[in-house]
ROGU-416246 format. One record per residue: residue in three letters; x, y, z of N, C-alpha, C, O, CB in turn. Coordinates in steps of 0.02 Angstrom, whole numbers, padded with zeros to 5 digits, always signed. Atoms other than C-alpha are relative to their C-alpha. Last residue first. Glycine has a CB too. Example, Ala and Ser with C-alpha at 12.3 -4.5 7.8 and 13.67 -1.06 7.14 Angstrom:
! ROGU-416246
SER-00042-00059-00003+00684-00053+00357-00039+00055+00037-00014+00110+00045+00020+00023-00071
ALA+00045-00059+00000+00615-00225+00390+00045+00060+00000+00097+00059+00033-00050+00001+00062
! end
This chain:
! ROGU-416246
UNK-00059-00047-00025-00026-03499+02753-00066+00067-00035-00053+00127-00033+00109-00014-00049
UNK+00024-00039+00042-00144-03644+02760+00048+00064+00019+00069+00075+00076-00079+00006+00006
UNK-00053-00009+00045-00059-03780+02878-00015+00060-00065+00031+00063-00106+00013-00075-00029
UNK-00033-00078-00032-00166-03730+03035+00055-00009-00054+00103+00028-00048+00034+00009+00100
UNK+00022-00051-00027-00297-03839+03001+00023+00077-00004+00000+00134-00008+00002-00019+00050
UNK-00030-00066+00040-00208-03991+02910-00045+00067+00023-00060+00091-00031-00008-00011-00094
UNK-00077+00034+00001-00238-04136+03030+00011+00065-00034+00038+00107+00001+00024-00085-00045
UNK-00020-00010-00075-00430-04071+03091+00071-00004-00005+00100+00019+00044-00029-00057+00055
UNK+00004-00041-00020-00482-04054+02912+00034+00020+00070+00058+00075+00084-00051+00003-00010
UNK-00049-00034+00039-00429-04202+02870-00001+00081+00022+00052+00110+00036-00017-00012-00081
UNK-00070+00024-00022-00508-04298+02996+00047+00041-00032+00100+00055-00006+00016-00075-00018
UNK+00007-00012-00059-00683-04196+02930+00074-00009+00048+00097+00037+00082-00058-00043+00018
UNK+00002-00061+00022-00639-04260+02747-00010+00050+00081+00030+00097+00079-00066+00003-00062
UNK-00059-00034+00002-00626-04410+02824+00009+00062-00025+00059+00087+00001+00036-00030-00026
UNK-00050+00002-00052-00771-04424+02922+00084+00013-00027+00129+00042+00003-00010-00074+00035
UNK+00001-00083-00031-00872-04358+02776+00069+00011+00044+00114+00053+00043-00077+00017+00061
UNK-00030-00041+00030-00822-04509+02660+00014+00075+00047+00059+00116+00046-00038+00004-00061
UNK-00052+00014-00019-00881-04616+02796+00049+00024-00053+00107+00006-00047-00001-00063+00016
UNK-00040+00000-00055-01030-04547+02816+00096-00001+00012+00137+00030+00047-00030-00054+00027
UNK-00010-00081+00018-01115-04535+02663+00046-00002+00044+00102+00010+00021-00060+00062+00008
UNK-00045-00001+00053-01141-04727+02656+00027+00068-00037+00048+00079-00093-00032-00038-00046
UNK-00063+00013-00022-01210-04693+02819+00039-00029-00052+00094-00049-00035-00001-00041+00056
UNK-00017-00033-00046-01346-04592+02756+00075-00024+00048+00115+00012+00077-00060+00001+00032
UNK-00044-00028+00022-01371-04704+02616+00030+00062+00031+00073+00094+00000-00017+00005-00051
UNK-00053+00034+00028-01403-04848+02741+00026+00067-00049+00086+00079-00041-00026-00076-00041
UNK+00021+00044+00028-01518-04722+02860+00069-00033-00050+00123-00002-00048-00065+00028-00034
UNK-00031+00026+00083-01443-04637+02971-00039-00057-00007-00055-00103+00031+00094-00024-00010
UNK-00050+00056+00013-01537-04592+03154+00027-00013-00097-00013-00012-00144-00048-00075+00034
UNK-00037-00020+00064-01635-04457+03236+00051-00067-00021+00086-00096+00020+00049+00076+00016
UNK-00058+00011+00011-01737-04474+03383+00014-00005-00077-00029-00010-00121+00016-00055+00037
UNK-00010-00009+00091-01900-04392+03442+00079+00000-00002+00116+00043+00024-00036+00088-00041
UNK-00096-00010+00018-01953-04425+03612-00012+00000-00076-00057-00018-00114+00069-00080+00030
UNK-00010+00051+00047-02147-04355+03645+00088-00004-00008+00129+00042-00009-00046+00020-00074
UNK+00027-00031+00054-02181-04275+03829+00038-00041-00066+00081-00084-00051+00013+00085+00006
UNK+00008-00060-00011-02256-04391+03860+00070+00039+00046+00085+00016+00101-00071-00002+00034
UNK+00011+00010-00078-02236-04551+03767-00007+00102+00029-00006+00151-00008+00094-00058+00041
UNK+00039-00031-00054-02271-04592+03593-00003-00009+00070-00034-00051+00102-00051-00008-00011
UNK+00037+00036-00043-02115-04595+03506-00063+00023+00024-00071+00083+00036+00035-00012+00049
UNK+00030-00019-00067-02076-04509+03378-00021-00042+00033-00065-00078+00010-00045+00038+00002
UNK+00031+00051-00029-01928-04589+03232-00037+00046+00071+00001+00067+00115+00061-00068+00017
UNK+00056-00045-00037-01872-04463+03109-00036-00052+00047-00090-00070+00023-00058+00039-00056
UNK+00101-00003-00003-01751-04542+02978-00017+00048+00054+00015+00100+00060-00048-00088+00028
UNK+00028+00023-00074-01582-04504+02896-00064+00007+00008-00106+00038-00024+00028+00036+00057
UNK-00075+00011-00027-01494-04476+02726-00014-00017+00076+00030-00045+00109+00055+00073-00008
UNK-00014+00059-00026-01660-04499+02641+00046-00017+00007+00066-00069-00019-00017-00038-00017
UNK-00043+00011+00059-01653-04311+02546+00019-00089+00019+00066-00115-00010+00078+00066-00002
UNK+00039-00007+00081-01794-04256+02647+00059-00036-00062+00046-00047-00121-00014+00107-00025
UNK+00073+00058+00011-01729-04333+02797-00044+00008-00044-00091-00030-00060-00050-00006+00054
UNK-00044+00080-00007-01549-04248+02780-00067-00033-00013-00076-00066-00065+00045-00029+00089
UNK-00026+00001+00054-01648-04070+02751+00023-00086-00008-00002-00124-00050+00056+00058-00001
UNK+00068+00014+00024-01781-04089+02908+00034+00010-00087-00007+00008-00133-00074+00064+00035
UNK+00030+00089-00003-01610-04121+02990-00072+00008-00035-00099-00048-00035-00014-00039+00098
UNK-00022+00049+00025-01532-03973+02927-00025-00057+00005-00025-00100-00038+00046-00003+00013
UNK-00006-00010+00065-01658-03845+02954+00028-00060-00039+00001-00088-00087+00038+00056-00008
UNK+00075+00032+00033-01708-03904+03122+00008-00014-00069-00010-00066-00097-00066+00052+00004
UNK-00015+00058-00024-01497-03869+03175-00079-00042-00042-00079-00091-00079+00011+00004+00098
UNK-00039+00017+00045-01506-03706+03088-00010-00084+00019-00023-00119-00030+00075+00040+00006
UNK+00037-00026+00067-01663-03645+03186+00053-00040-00031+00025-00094-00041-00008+00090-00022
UNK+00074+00049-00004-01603-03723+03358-00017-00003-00062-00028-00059-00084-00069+00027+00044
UNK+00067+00008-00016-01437-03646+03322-00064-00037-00006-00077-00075-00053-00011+00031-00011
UNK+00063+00002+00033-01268-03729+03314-00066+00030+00019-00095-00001+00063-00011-00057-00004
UNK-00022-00054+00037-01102-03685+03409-00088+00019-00060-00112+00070-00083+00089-00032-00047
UNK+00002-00044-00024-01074-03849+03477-00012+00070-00043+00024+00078-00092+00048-00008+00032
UNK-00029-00050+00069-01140-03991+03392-00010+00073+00020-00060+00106+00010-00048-00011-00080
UNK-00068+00027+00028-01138-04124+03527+00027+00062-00061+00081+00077-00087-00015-00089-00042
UNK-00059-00015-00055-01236-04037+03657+00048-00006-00035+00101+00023-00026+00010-00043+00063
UNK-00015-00094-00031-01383-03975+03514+00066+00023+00043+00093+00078+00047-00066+00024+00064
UNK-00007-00040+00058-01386-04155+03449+00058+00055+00014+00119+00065+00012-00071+00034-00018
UNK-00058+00034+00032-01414-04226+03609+00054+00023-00058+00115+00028-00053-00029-00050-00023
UNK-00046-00046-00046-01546-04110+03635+00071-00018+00005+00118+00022+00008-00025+00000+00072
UNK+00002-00069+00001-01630-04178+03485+00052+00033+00024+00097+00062-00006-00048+00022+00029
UNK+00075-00062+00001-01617-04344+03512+00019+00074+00004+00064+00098+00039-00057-00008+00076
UNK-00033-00049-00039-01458-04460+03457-00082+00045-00026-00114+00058-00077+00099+00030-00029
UNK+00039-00061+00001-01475-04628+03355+00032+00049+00068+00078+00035+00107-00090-00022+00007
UNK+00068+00040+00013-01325-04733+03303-00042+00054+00034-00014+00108+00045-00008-00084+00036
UNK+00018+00067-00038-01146-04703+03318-00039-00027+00038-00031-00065+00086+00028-00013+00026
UNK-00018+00069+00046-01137-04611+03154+00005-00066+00057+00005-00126+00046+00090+00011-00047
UNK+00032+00071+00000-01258-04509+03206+00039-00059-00014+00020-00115-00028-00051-00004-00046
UNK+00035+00018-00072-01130-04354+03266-00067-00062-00010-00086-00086+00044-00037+00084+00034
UNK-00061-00001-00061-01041-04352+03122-00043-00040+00051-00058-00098+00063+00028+00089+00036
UNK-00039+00084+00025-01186-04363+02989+00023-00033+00052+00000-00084+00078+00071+00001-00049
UNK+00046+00033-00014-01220-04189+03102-00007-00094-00027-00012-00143+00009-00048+00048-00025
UNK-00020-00015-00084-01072-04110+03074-00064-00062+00019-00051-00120+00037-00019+00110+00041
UNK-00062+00036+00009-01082-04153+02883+00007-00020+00104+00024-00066+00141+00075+00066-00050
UNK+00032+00052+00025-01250-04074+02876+00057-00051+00011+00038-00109+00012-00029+00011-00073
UNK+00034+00027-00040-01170-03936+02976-00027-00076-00004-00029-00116+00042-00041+00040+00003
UNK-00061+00008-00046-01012-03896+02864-00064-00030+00047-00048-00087+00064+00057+00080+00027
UNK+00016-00053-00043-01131-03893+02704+00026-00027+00077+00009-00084+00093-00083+00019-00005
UNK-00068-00071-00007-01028-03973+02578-00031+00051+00046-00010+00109+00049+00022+00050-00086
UNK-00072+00034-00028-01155-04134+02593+00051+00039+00019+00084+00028+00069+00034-00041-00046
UNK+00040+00014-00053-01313-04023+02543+00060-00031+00037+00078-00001+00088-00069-00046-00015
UNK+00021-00041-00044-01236-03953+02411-00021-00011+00068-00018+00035+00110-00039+00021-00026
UNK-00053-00037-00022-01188-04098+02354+00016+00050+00022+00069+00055+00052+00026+00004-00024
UNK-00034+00035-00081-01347-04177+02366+00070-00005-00003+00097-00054+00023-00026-00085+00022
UNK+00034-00013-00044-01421-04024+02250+00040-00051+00072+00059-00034+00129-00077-00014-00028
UNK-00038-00050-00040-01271-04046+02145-00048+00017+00047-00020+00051+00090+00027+00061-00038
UNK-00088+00017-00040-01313-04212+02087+00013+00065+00036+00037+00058+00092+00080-00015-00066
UNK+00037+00017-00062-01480-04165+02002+00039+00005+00072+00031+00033+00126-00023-00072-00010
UNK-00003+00078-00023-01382-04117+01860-00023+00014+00057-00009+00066+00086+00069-00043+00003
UNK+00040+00014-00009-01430-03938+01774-00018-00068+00035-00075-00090+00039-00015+00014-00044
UNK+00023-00066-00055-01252-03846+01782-00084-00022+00021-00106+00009+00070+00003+00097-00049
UNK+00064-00010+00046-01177-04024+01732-00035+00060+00038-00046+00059+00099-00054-00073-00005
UNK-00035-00056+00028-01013-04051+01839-00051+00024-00052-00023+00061-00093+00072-00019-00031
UNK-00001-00064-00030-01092-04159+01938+00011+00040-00011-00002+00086+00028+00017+00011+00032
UNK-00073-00055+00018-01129-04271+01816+00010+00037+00024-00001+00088-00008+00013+00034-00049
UNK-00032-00002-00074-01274-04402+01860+00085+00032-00004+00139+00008+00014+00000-00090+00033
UNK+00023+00044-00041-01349-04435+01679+00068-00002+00047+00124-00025+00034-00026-00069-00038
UNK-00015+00077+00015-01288-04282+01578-00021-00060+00061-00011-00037+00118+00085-00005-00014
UNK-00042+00030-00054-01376-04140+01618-00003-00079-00025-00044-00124-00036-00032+00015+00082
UNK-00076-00033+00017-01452-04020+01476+00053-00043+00067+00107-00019+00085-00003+00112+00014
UNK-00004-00069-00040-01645-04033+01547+00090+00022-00020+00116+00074-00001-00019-00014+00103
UNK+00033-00055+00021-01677-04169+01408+00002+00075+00047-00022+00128+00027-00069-00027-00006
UNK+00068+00023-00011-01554-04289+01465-00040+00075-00037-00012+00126-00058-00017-00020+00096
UNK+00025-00053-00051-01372-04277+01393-00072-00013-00003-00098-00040-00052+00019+00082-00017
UNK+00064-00006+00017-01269-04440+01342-00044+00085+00029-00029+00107+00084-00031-00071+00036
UNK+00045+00011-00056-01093-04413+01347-00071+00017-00020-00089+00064-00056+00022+00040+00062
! end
């Protein structure tokens, strides 16, 4: 395998310097995933958010979505009206994230209580 000049083979997750693990990191975080979730059937504002993803703080909740839209897994759309809406939505590789999550998420829900 080829290696780049930082010691990471071109897109190897398993490379301790590959790029790759930053947006796997980012994917294996139970919220970011939660959140995927909850756009997948199309935008959802803020508070929206906040009803669907129980358990979340304001702070954690900002965190992630100003993470997803740095990494162009979703956008940021404000309106101007008063006071301003601000909706959230997947972008294409944002929902080409998705549908790996959902199962991994499905799975989670089927095997729960099988861990001994």
């Amino acid at each position: 395998m080829r290696r780049d000049e930082d010691g990471c083979g071109r897109n190897d997750v398993y490379a301790a310097m590959c790029p790759c693990r930053e947006m796997l990191d980012l994917l294996a975080n139970k919220w970011s995933a939660l959140v995927i979730g909850a756009l997948e059937d199309g935008p959802r504002r803020n508070g929206e958010l906040k009803r669907r993803l129980e358990g979340i703080s304001p702070k954690v909740l900002s965190q992630t979505l100003k993470r997803l839209e740095a990494h162009g897994l979703l956008t940021r759309a404000v309106y101007p009206e008063v006071p301003a809406r601000v909706e959230y939505e997947l972008t294409g590789l944002g929902r080409s994230a998705a549908a790996p999550l959902e199962q991994l998420r499905d799975w989670v829900e089927r095997h729960v209580g099988d861990a001994e």
